[in-house]
N, C-alpha and C positions, 0 to 999 in steps of 0.2 A: 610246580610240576605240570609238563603239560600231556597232551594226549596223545601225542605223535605215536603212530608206528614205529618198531623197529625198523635200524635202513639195515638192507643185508649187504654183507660183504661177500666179496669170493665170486666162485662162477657159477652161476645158476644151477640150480639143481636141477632142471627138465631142461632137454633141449627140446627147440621149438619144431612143433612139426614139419615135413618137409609141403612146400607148398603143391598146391591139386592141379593134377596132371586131367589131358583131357580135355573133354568136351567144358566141362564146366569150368575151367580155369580161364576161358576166357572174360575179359572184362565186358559186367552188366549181361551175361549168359544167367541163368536161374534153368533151373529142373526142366527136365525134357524138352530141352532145346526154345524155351522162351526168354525173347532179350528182353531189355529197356530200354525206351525211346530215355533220354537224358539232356539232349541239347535243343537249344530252340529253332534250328533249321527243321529241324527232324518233326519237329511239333508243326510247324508252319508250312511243312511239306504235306504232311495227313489234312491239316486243316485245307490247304490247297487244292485237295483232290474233289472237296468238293461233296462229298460221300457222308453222308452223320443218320443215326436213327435216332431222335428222342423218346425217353420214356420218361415215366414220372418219377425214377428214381435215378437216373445219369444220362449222360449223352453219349452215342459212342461214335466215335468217327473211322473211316476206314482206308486203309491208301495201297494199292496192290504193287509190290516191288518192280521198279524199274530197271534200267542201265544208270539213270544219273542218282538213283539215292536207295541203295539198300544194305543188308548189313553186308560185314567182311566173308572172302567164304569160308572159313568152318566155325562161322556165327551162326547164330541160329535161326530157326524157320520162320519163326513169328517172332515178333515184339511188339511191346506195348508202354505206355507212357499214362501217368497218371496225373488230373493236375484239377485244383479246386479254387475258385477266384472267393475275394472276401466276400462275397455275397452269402458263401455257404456259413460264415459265420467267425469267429475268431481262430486264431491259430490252433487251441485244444482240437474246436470244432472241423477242422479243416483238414488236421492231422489223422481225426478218427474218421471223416469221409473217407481220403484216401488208404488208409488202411482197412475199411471194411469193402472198397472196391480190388484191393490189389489181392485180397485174400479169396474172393466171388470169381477174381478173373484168373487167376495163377489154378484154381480151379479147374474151372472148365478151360480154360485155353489147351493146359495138358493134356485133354482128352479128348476135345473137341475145336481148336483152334488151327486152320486151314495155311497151311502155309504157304510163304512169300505174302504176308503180309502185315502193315505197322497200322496199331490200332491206339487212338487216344480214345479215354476213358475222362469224362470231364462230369465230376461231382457237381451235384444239384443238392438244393436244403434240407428236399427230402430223403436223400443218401442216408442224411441221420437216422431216421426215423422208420424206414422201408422196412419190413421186415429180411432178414438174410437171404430167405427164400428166395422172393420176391425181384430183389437185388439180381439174384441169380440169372432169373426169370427174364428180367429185363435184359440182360447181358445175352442170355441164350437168341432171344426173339430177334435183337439186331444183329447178330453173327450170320445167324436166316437170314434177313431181310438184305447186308450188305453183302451176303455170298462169300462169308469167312466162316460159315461151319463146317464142319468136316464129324460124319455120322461113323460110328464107330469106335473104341476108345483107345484103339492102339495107332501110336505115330504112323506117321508113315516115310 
C-alpha cells in the first residue's frame, strides 16, 4: 500500500484565474510602482555610479536613471536589487539577510522612495542581528544622504 494521492481525472474543477491587468502585471513591478534590479548589468551599473552610504547594518548604493539604462516606460519609478556575498554567512543566513532587507525597503521605498532611481541594498553580518528598527533606520539615513528620499507618504 503506498501513500500516493489520488491523481484526478476530468477537467479541473476551478478555472484558473484570469492573469493581472495593470500596472502590476508587468514583470519584477511590486506595489506602488517599485521594481527589481534582477540582472547583473543592472547591479554593475548602480555599482558604477559610484554613490553607496554604509551603515552598520547594510550598504546602500544609488544610481539616478539615465537614457542608457533605466526601466521600460510603464515600469516603474524606483527599483531596487538585493544581494548578500558569503561573508554574511551560509545560504539560511543569507536568505534571512535578504529577506529582512526587502521587507525594511519595500517599506519605506512605498512611501518614501524618490523616483527615477535603482538602488542596491547589499547585506552586511550584522543585517542578522540589527534590530528591524534600526535596519529601517539605516535605510532611511542613506535615501537622505544619496538624495533618493522623498518626504511625504503619497507617490507622486
Amino acid at each position: 500500500m503506498t501513500n500516493r494521492a489520488p491523481t484526478r481525472t476530468g477537467p479541473p474543477t476551478q478555472e484558473s484565474p484570469a492573469p493581472q491587468e495593470g500596472r502590476f502585471a508587468i514583470s519584477g513591478v511590486g506595489r506602488a510602482g517599485i521594481g527589481r534590479l534582477k540582472r547583473r548589468p543592472e547591479f554593475l551599473a548602480v555599482a558604477g555610479a559610484r554613490r553607496k552610504w554604509v551603515a552598520p547594518g547594510l550598504i546602500l548604493q544609488a544610481r539616478r536613471h539615465d537614457s542608457r539604462q533605466h526601466p521600460p516606460e510603464p515600469g516603474p519609478v524606483v527599483r531596487f536589487g538585493l544581494t548578500a556575498s558569503k561573508k554574511v554567512g551560509n545560504a539560511v543566513a543569507r536568505n534571512r539577510a535578504r529577506r529582512r532587507l526587502r521587507a525594511a525597503a519595500m517599506e519605506l521605498l512605498a512611501a518614501h522612495g524618490a523616483p527615477g532611481y535603482d538602488l542596491v541594498l547589499i547585506a552586511r553580518s550584522e543585517t542578522l542581528v540589527r534590530g528591524y528598527a534600526d535596519l529601517k533606520a539605516d535605510i532611511t539615513l542613506g535615501l537622505k544622504r544619496l538624495g533618493a528620499w522623498r518626504d511625504g507618504g503619497q507617490p507622486s
